[in-house]
N, C-alpha and C positions, 0 to 999 in steps of 0.2 A: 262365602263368609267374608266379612271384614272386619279390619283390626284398625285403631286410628295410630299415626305415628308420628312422632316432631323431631323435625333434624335442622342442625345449627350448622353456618355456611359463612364464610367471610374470606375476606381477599382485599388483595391493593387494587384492583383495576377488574372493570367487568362491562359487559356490551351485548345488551341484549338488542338485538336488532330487532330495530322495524321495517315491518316489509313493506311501506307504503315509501321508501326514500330508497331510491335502486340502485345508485353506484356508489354514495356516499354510505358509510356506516356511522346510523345516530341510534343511541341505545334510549329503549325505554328507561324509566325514572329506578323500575325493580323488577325482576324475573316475571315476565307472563307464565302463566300453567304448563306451558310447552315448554320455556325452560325449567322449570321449580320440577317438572317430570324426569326431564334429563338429568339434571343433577341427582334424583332421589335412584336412578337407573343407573349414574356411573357406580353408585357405594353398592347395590345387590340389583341382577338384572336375571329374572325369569320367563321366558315366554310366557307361562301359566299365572304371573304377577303384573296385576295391574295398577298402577297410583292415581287417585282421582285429587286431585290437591282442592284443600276444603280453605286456606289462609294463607298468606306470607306477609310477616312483620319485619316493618323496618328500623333495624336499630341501631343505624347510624345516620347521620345527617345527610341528603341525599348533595354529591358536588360533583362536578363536570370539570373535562379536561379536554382537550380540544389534540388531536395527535395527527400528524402530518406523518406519511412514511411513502418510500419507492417499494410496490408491488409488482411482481412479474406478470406481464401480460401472456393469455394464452396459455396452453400445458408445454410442462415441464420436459417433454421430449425433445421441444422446438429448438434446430440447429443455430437460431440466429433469437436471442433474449432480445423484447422489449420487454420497457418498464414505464409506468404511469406512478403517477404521483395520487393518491388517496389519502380524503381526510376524514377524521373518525372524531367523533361527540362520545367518549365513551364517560362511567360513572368512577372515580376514585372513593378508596376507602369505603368496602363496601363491608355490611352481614345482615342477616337474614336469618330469621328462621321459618317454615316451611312446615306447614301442617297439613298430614294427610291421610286420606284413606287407602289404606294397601287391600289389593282385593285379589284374592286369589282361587285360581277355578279348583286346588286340591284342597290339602293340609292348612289351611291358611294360619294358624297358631306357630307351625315349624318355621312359614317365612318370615313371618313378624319375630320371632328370636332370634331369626338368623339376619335379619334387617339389624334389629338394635343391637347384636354381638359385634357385626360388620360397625357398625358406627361407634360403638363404646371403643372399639380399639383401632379405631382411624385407618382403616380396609378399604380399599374400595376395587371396583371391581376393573374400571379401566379411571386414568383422572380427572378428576372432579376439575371441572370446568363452571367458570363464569359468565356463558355464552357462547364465548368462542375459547378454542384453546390455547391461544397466548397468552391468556388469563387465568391462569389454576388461581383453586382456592387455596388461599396459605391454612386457616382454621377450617375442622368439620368436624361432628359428631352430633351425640345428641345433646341438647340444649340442658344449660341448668337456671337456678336461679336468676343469677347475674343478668341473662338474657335477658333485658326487657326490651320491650318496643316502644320507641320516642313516642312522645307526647302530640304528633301531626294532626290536625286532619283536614285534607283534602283531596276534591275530585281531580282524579288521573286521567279523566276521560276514555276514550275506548281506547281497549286493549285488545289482541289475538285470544283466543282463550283456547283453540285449538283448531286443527284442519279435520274434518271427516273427508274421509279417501274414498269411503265408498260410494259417497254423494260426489263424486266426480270433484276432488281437492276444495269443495267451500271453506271457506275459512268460515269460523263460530267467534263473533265478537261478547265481549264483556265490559260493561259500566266497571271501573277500576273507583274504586273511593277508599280512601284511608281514613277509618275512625279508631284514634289514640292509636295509629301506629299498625292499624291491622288494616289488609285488604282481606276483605272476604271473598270468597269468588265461586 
């Protein structure tokens, strides 16, 4: 059975990585499916629940910030610290909202109430992240009126859209286009 769901998401800083740039981190313009999944997974997370994300509207003006920082090289065991210097393209002043299909192999009616009960009162199930977790979201729940999505439109070009594992990790690309603010996907 499935149920459709919209969840509202915003933050000061967000980084959704691309995997084509290897040491550097440059975020996409707005959450590929893989993130908009994770996020909808930190607020309720069930083995037996799956999200197929159907949108994500942009409704803030997309703007870039450039961050330099010293990161630890190697694991954290290691008797003797090095550090490298890393520079990150992440997004400033972000929100989103997130539309999707919740799909679930039981009850699917019980998870969809217990989704939108978890998000009407700002629950979640571990932190809601903007990619990476240096980035939590300051706002989340479900979306209201106010919500709108700018007035863009343009091509984002290709995006991740997901990995199948069981075809031996391929990644699944997706045509990204914004019309009035919506990527459909």
């Amino acid at each position: 059975m499935e149920s459709q769901i919209s969840f509202y998401v915003a933050g000061r800083r967000a980084c959704f990585t691309r995997p084509e740039f290897k040491a550097e981190r440059v975020s996409y313009d707005f959450p590929p499916p893989t993130a908009a999944r994770g996020i909808l997974e930190s607020v309720y997370w069930k083995p037996q629940v799956k999200y197929a994300i159907r949108s994500i509207a942009i409704l803030k003006p997309i703007r870039w910030e450039v961050q330099t920082c010293n990161e630890r090289k190697g694991f954290f065991g290691a008797p003797v610290a090095e550090y490298t210097q890393r520079t990150s393209r992440i997004l400033v002043d972000v929100a989103y909202v997130i539309r999707a299909t919740l799909i679930a192999q039981d009850d699917n009616q019980k998870h969809f109430e217990m989704f939108n009960r978890r998000a009407r009162k700002g629950q979640s199930f571990r932190q809601v992240s903007l990619g990476r977790n240096e980035y939590p979201a300051t706002e989340f729940g479900l979306p209201t009126e106010d919500h709108k999505p700018l007035r863009i439109n343009q091509d984002f070009g290709w995006m991740l859209h997901s990995i199948e594992y069981e075809h031996g990790f391929s990644p699944t690309p997706f045509r990204a286009v914004a019309v009035e603010g919506v990527v459909a996907v």
